[in-house]
C-alpha positions as CSV (number, residue, x, y, z in Angstrom):
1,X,7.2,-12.8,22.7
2,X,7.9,-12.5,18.9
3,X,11.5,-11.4,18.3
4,X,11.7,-9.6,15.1
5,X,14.5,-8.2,12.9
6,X,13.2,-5.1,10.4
7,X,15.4,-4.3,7.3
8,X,14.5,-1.5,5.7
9,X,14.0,2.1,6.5
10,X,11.5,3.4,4.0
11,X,7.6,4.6,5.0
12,X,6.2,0.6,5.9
13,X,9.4,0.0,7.9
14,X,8.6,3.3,10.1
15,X,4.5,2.6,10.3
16,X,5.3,-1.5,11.4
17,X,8.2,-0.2,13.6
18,X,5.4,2.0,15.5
19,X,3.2,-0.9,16.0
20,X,5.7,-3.1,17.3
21,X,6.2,-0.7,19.8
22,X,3.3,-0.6,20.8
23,X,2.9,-4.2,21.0
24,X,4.1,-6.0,24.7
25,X,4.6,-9.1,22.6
26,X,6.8,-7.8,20.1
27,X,10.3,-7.8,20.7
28,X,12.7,-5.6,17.8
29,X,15.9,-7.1,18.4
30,X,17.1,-4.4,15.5
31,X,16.3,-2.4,12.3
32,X,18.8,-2.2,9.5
33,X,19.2,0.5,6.8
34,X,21.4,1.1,4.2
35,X,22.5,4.9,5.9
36,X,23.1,5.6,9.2
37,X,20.6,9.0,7.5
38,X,18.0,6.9,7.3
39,X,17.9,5.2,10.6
40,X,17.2,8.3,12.0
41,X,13.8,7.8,12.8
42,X,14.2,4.6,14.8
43,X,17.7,5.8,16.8
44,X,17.1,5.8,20.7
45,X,14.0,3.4,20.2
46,X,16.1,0.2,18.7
47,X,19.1,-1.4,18.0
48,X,20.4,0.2,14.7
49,X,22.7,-1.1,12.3
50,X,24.1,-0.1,8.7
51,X,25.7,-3.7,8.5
52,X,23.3,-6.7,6.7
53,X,25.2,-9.0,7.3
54,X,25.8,-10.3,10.9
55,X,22.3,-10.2,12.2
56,X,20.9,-11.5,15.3
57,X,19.1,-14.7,15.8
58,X,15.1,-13.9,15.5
59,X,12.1,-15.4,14.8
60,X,11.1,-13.1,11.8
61,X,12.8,-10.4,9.7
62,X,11.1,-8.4,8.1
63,X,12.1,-7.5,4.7
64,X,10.8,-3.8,3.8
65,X,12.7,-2.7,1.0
66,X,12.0,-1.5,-2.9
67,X,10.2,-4.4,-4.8
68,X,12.8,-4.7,-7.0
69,X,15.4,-5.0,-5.0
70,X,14.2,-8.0,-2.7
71,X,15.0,-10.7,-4.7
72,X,18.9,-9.8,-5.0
73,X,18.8,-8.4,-0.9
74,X,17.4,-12.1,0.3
75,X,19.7,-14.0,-1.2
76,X,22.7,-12.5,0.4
77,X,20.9,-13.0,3.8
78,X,22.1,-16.0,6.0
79,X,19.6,-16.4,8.4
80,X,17.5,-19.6,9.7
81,X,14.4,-17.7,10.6
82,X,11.4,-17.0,9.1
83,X,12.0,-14.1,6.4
84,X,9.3,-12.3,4.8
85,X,8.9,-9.2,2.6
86,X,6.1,-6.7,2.5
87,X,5.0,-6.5,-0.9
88,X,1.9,-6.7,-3.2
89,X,3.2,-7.4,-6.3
90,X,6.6,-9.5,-5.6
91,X,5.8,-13.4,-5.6
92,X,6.7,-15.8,-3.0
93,X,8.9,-17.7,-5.0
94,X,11.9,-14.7,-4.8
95,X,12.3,-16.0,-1.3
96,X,12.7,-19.8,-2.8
97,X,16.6,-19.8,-1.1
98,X,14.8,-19.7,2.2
99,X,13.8,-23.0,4.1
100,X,11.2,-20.6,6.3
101,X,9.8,-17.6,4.0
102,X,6.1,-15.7,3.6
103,X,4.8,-12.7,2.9
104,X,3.3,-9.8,5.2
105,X,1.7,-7.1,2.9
106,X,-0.3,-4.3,4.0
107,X,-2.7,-3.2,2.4
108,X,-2.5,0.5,2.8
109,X,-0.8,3.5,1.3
110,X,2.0,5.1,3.7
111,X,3.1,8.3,3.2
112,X,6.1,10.1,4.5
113,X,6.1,11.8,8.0
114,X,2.5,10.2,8.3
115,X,2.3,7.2,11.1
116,X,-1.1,5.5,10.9
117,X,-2.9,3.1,13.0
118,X,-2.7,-0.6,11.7
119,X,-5.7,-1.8,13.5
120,X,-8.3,-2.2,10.6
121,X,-5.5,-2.5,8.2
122,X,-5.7,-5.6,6.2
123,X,-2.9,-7.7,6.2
124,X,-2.0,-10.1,3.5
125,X,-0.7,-13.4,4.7
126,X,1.4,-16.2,3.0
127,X,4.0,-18.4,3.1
128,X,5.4,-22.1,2.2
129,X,4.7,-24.1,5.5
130,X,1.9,-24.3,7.5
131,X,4.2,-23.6,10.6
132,X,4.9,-20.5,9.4
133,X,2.4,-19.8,8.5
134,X,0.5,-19.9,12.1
135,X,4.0,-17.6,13.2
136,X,2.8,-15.2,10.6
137,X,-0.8,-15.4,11.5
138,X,-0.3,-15.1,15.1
139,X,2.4,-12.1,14.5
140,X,0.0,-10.2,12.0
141,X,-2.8,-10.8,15.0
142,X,-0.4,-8.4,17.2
143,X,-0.7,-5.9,14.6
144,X,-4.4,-5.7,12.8
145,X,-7.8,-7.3,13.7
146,X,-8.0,-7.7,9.6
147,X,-6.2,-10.8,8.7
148,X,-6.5,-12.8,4.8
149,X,-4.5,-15.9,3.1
150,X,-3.4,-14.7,-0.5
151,X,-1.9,-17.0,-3.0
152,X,1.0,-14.3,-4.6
153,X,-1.5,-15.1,-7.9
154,X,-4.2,-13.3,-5.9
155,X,-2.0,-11.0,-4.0
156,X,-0.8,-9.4,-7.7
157,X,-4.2,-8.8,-8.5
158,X,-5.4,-7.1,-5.4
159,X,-2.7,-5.1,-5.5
160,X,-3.2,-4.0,-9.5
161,X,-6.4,-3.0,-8.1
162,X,-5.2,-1.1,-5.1
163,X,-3.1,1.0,-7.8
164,X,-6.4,2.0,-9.1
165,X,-8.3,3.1,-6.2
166,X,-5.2,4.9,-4.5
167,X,-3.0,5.7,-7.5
168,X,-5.1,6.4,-10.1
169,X,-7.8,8.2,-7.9
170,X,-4.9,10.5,-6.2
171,X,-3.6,12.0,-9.7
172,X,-7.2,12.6,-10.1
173,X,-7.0,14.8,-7.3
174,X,-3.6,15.8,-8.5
175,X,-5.4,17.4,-12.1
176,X,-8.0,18.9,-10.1
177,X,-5.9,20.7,-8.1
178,X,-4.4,22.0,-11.0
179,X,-7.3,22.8,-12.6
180,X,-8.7,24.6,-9.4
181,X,-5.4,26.9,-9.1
182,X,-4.7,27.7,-12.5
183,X,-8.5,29.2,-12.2
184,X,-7.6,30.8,-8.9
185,X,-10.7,28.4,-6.8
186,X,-9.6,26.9,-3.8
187,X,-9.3,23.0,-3.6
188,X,-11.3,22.9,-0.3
189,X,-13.9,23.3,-1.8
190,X,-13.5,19.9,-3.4
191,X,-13.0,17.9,-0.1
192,X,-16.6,17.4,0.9
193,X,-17.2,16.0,-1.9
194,X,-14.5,13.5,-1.9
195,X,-15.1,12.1,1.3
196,X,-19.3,11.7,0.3
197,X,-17.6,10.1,-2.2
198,X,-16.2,7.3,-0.4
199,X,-18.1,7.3,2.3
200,X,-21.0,6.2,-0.2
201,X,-19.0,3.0,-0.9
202,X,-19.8,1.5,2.9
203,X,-23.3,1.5,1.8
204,X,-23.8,1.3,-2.1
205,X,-21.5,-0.6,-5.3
206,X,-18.9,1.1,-6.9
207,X,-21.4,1.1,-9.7
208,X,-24.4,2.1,-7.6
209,X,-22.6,5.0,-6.7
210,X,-21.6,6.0,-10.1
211,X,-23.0,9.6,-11.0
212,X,-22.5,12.5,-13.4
213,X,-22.5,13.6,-16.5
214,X,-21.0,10.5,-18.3
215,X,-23.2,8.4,-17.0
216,X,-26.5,10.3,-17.5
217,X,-25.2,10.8,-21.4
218,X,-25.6,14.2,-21.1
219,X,-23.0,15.4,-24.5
220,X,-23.5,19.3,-23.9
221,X,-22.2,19.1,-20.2
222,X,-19.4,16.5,-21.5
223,X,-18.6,18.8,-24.5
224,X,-18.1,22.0,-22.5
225,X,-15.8,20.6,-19.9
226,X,-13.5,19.8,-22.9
227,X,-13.9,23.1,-24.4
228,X,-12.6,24.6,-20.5
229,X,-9.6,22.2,-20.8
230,X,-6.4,23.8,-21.7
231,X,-3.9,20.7,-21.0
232,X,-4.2,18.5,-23.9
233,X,-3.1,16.0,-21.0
234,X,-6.2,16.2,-18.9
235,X,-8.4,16.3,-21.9
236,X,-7.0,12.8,-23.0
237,X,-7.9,11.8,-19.5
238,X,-11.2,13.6,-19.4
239,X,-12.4,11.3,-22.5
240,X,-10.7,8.2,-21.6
241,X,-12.2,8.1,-18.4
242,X,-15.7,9.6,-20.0
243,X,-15.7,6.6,-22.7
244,X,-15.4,4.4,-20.0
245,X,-17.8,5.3,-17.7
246,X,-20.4,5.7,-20.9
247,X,-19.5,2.1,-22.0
248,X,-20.3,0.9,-18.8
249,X,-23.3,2.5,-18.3
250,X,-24.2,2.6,-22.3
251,X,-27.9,0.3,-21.7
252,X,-29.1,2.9,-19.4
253,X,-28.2,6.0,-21.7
């Protein structure tokens, strides 16, 4: 049995918290947050507490706050077990006052009100000592059958590049919802195509999968979408994101 102490209360907190549940080898000893409003969600289920300071003796806690408010959190915490925190892009090091710290990042996107299932979830692993680093390892186990070592160097990256998958693809969405109601079409329509979309990339590249009219060169297709939009915004976007794809691609044309 892992005893484990969660602090935080935000979307990662609630989808971990889940999992522990569910987990026979996982004891929560308590969860913290900064408002009795937003313990809410884990009242009835686990000790709560609005107080971050006298916490109970546990093997991990969990650290699942706002990146940039980890470094300044930790080092008011005096504990002697392993803490880690759960993001991409915050280093290591901000743990450095801790004897036993790591890292135990996610790799997902968590939404509010949505609970999903951690099992093919990768999980990004690290920490200072190879001890705990086999505590993290065989925790992480209880949670996801996906498991990887990332140096915070790494880490960073991987998660830049999360930012553009998820991010950067979901204001994409974001425009062409806009797009589709400000000319009265229905956003459904859409949704086929983004899951082909994706689907495509269990089989084929990124840039095997690449189609349309950037790519093919084809100017009077390019042209006329510019013409339809109105946002000078989305048209910025439109031949960023054209240019890019035509550079890439700019041998074949």
């Amino acid at each position: 049995m892992i005893s484990v102490v969660l602090l935080g209360t935000g979307n990662v907190s609630k989808n971990l918290f889940e999992s522990f549940l569910n987990s026979d080898e996982i004891d929560v000893l308590r969860v913290v947050g900064r408002s009795e409003k937003g313990l809410v969600h884990f009242k009835n289920r686990a000790e709560t507490s609005t107080d971050w300071n006298a916490l109970p003796k546990a093997d991990i806690y969990i650290l699942a706050i706002n990146d940039d408010a980890i470094a300044e959190v930790s080092k008011n915490l005096m504990i002697n077990g392993l803490i880690v925190h759960t993001s991409g892009s915050v280093p290591l090091a901000v743990l450095a006052d801790h004897s036993h710290s790591g890292v135990l990042y996610p790799l997902q996107t968590f939404t509010s009100n949505k609970i999903i299932d951690l099992d093919k979830v990768p999980f990004c692993l690290e920490a200072k000592d190879p001890t705990d680093l086999d505590l993290l390892q065989k925790f992480a186990q209880l949670l996801s059958n996906h498991m990887v070592h990332v140096s915070s160097e790494k880490r960073k990256v991987l998660h830049l590049a999360a930012v553009f998958v998820n991010n950067f693809t979901n204001h994409m969405y974001t425009i062409a919802n806009d797009i589709s109601e400000t000319n009265d079409l229905d956003f459904d329509l859409l949704k086929p195509l983004i899951k082909e979309t994706v689907s495509k990339l269990d089989y084929l590249s990124p840039t095997e999968a690449q189609t349309g009219p950037a790519k093919r060169g084809d100017l009077k297709t390019l042209n006329g979408h510019l013409d339809l939009l109105k946002d000078s915004q989305h048209r910025e976007i439109y031949k960023l994101m054209s240019n890019a794809i035509k550079a890439s691609y700019g041998k074949k044309l």
